[in-house]
C-alpha positions in Angstrom: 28.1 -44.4 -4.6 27.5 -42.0 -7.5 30.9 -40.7 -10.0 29.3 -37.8 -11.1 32.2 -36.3 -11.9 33.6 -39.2 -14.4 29.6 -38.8 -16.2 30.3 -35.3 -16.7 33.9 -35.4 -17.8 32.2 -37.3 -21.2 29.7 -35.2 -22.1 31.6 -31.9 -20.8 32.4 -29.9 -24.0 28.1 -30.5 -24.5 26.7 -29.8 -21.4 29.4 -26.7 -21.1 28.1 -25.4 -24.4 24.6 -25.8 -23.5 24.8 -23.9 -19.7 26.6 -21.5 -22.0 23.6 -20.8 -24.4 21.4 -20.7 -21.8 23.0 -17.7 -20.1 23.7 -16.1 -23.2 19.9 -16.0 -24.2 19.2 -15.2 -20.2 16.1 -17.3 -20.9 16.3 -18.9 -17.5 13.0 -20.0 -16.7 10.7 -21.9 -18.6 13.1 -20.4 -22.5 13.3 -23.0 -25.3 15.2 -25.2 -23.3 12.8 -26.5 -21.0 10.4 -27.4 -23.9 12.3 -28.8 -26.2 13.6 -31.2 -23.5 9.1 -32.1 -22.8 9.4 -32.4 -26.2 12.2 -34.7 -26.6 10.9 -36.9 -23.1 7.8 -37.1 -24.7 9.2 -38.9 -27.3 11.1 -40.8 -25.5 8.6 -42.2 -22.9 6.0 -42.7 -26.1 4.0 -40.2 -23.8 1.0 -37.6 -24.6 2.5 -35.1 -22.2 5.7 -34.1 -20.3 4.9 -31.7 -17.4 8.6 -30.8 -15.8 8.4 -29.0 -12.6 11.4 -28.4 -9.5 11.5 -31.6 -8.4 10.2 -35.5 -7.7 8.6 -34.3 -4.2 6.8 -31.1 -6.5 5.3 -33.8 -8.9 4.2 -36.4 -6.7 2.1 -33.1 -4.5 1.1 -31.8 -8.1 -0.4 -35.0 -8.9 -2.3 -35.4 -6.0 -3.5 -31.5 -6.0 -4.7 -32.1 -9.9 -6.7 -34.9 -8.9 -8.6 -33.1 -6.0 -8.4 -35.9 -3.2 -9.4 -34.0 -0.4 -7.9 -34.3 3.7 -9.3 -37.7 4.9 -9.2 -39.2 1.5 -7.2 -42.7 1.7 -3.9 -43.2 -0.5 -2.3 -46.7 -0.1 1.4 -46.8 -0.9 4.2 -49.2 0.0 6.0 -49.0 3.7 9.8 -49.5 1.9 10.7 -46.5 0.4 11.9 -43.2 0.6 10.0 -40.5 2.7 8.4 -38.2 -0.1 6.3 -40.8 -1.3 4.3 -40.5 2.0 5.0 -36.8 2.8 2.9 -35.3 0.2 0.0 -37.3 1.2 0.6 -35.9 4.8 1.1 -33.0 4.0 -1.9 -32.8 1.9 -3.9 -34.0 5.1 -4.8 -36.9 3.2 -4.6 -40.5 5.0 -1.7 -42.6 4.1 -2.4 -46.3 4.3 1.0 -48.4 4.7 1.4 -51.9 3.0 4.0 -54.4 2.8 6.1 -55.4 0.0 7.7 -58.5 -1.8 10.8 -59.7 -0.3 13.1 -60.9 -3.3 11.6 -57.8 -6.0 10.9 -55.1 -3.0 7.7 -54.8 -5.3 4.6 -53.3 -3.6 2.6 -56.1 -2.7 -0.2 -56.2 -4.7 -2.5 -58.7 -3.0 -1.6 -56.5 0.7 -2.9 -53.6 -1.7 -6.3 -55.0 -1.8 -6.6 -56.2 1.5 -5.9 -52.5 2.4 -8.3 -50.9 0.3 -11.8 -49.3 2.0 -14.6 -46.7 0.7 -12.2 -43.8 1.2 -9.4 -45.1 -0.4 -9.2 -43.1 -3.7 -6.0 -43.6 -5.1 -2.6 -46.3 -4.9 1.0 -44.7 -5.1 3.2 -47.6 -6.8 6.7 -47.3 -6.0 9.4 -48.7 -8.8 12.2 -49.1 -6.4 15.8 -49.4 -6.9 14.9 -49.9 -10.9 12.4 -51.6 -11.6 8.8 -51.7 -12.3 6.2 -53.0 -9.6 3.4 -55.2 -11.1 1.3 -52.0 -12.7 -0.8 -54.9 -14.6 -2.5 -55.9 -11.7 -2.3 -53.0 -9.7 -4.5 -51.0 -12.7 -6.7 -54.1 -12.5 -7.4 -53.5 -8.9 -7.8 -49.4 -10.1 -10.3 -50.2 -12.3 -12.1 -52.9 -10.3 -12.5 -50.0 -7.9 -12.5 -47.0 -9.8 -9.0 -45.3 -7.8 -6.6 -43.3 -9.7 -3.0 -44.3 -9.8 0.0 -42.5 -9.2 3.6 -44.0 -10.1 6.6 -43.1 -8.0 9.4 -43.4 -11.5 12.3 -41.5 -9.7 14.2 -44.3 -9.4 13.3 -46.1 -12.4 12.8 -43.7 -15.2 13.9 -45.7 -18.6 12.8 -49.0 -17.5 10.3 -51.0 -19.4 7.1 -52.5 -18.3 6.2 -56.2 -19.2 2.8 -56.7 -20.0 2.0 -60.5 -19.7 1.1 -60.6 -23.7 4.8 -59.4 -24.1 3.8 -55.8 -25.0 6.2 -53.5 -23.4 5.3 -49.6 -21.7 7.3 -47.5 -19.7 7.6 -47.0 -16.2 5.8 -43.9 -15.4 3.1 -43.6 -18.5 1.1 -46.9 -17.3 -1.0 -45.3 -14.1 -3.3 -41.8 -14.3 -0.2 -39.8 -13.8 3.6 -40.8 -13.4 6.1 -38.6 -11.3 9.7 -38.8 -11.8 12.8 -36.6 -9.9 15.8 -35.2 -11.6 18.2 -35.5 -8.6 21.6 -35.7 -9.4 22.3 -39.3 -8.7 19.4 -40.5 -10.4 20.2 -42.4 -13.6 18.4 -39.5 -15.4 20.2 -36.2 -13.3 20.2 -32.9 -13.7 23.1 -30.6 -11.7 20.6 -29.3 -9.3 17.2 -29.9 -8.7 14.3 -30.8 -10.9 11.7 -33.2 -11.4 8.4 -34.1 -13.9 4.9 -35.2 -14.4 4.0 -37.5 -17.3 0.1 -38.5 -18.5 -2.0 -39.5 -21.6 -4.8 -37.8 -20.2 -5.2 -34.0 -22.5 -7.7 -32.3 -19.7 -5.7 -33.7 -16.8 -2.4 -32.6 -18.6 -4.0 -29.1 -18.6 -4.5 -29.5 -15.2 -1.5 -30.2 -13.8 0.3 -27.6 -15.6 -2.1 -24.7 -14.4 -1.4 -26.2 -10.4 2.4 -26.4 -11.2 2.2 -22.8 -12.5 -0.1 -21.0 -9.2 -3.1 -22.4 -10.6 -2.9 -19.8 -12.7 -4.7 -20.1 -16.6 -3.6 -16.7 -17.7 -1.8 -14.0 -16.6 -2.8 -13.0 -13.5 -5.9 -15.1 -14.0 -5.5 -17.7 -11.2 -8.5 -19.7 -11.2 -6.8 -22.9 -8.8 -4.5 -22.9 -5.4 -1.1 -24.2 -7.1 1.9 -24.2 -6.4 5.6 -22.3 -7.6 7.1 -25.6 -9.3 9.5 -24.8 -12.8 12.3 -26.6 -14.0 14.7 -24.1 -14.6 16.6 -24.2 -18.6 19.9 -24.5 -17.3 18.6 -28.1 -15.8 16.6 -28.7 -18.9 19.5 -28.0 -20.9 21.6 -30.6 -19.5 19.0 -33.3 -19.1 18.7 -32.8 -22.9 21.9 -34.3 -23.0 21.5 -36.8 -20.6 18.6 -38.0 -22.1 20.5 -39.0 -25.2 22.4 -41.5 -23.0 20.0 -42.6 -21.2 19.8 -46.2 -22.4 23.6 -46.2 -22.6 23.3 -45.2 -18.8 20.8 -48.0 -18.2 22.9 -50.7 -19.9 26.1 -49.6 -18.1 24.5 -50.2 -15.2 22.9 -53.8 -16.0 27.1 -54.5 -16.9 27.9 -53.9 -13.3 25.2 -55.4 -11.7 25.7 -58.3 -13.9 29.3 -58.2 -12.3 28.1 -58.4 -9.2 25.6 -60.7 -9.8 28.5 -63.6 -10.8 30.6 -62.1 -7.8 28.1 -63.4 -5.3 26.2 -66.0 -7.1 25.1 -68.2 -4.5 26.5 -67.4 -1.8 24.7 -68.2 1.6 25.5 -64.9 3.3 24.8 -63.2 0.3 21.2 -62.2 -1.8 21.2 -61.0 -5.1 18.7 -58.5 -6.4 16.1 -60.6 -8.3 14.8 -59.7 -11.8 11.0 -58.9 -11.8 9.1 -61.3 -14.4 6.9 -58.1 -15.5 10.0 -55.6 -16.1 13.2 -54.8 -16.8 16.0 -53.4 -14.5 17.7 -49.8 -15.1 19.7 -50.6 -11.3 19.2 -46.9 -9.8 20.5 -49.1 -6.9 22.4 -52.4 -6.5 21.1 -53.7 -3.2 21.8 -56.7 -1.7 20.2 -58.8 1.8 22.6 -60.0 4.4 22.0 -63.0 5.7 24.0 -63.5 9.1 26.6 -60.8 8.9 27.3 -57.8 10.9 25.8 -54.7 8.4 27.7 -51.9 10.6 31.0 -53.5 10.1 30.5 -54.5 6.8 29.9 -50.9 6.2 33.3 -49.8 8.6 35.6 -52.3 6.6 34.4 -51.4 3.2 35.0 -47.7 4.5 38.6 -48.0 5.5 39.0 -49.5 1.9 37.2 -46.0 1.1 34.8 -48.1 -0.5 31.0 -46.8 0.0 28.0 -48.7 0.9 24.7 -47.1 1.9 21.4 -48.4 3.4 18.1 -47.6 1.6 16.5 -47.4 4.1 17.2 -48.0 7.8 13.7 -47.3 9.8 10.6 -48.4 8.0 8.3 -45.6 7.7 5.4 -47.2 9.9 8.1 -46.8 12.6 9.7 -42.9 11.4 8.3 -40.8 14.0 6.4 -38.6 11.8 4.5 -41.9 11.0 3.7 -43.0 13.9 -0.4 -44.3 14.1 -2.1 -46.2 15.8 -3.1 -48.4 13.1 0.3 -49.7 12.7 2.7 -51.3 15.1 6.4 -53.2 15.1 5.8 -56.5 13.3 2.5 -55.1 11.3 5.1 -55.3 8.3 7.6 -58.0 8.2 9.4 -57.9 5.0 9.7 -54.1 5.1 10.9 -54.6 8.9 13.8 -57.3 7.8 14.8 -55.4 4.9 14.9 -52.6 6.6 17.6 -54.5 8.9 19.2 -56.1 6.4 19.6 -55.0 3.0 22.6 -52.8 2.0 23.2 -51.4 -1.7 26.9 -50.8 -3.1 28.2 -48.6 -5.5 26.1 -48.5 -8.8 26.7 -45.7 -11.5 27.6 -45.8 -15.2 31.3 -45.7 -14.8 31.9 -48.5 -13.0 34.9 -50.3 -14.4 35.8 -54.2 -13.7 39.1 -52.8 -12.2 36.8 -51.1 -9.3 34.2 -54.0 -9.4 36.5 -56.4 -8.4 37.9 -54.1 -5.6 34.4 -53.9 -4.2 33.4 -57.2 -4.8 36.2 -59.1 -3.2 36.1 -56.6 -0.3 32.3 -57.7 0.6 33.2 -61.4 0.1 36.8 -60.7 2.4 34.3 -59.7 5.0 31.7 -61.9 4.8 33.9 -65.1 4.5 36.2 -64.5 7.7 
């Protein structure tokens, strides 16, 4: 799905001479390496502050710590996405209110969002899935109209540029009260282990977040908040400083191949392409497509024996995981998140992709689908 190994082969000599500094100055946690990379993602995002910690799980439970929502405190996010995004709120013993999404974008839906909101709901957790931004414009309307704070779930869209309807462009993560990204390795902006970051415009709440990430501590030994142990480490930092330079390389390499895939499958009845939100552009973290009418398990088998990879983001929607389960929500409360969740499957998308291997996968799909 990923050809990490390809990504690294370009920028080895770099990222080998930066791992290599990094152990020579045994600066390991939190050295010069770290902040020059806040520094340099700072800049980047147009951003007041960067605040990297472990990982995208870390940030999204910082965020919500720095903004004291207390257990019983509602948080609406969407039902279509990964697992974290509803685990800190859990785990925080605060109330996680399910929505439904858009069908063609996978967009949070933002008129289910207000339907959905009540006196204890105190903040919404956007998700940009697969690589693009959901409709922030409206969604910080709704924030305002009812004075909620507003969390953006980046780690799959980090680079990506939101649309304002006067043209005016922002980017994903720096539009709600704090932004939360992950560093995984397959994510278009990866580290070689695990790592993750907070972004905000806010100076007090900046300060904040950094004393949770770091124990709650304000001084040495002065510990003044419950926090948490969260650091990026500088080996990590070191190579997402490298990364970052081809970032928007990265990005466009991946609009080629989805662009590929795109033509590939134009119009076919079996076949939906991702669609392009009007309000932002796509960075394709994932190139997922819905099935209409074909057997997904043995359009996964057959593009295996062509040792072909094809994953499903995500099987069980999370109002039906079992760690989920309320009574507030049932089988059918959630329609588009329940057929996408039965239908969508994503193919190979990374930055190597060549039109040699694009064909192979493309003509496999259509082989299957046409018999």
């Amino acid at each position: 799905m990923v050809d990490l190994k390809s990504q690294y082969e370009k920028i080895k000599t770099q990222v080998d001479t930066a791992i290599q500094n990094v152990i020579d100055n045994t600066a390991f946690i939190n050295g010069p390496e770290v902040k020059e990379f806040q520094k340099e993602l700072e800049i980047y995002l147009h951003v007041k502050h960067v605040i990297p910690c472990a990982n995208g799980t870390d940030a999204l439970q910082i965020a919500m710590m720095a903004l004291d929502l207390k257990p019983g405190d509602e948080v609406i996010t969407a039902d279509f996405t990964y697992v974290a995004t509803a685990e800190v709120i859990g785990l925080l013993g605060l109330k996680p209110v399910l929505v439904d999404v858009i069908p063609n974008t996978f967009d949070i839906d933002v008129s289910a969002i207000e339907k959905a909101i009540t006196p204890k709901t105190k903040a919404i957790v956007p998700v940009h899935l697969f690589g693009q931004c959901a409709n922030m414009e409206s969604i910080m309307a709704l924030a305002k109209k009812h004075n909620l704070f507003v969390i953006e779930d980046t780690a799959q869209a980090i680079g990506a540029d939101y649309i304002y309807s006067d043209g005016t462009k922002q980017k994903a993560g720096t539009i709600g009260t704090i932004g939360c990204t992950s560093f995984f390795p397959s994510k278009n902006l990866g580290c070689y282990g695990d790592g993750g970051a907070i972004f905000t415009n806010d100076d007090a709440l900046a300060s904040k977040l950094r004393i949770v990430a770091n124990h709650g501590q304000t001084a040495q030994y002065i510990h003044d908040l419950i926090g948490v142990n969260s650091r990026l480490d500088s080996i990590q930092a070191a190579i997402l400083r490298i990364k970052l330079r081809e970032l928007d390389a990265y990005c466009l390499a991946r609009n080629t191949a989805a662009k590929y895939y795109d033509a590939a499958f134009a119009n076919h009845p079996k076949l939906k392409t991702p669609e392009r939100s009007i309000y932002s552009n796509h960075v394709f973290h994932q190139y997922t497509l819905q099935l209409n009418g074909v057997d997904r398990n043995a359009l996964r088998e057959f593009l295996a024996s062509k040792e072909i990879p094809a994953m499903i983001y995500y099987p069980i929607p999370l109002h039906l995981q079992k760690a989920y389960l309320d009574t507030r929500y049932k089988q059918g409360d959630f329609p588009v998140t329940e057929k996408l969740c039965s239908t969508v499957v994503s193919l190979p998308m990374h930055t190597e992709l060549e039109t040699e291997t694009l064909k192979q996968i493309a003509d496999s799909v259509l082989e299957f689908v046409n018999k």
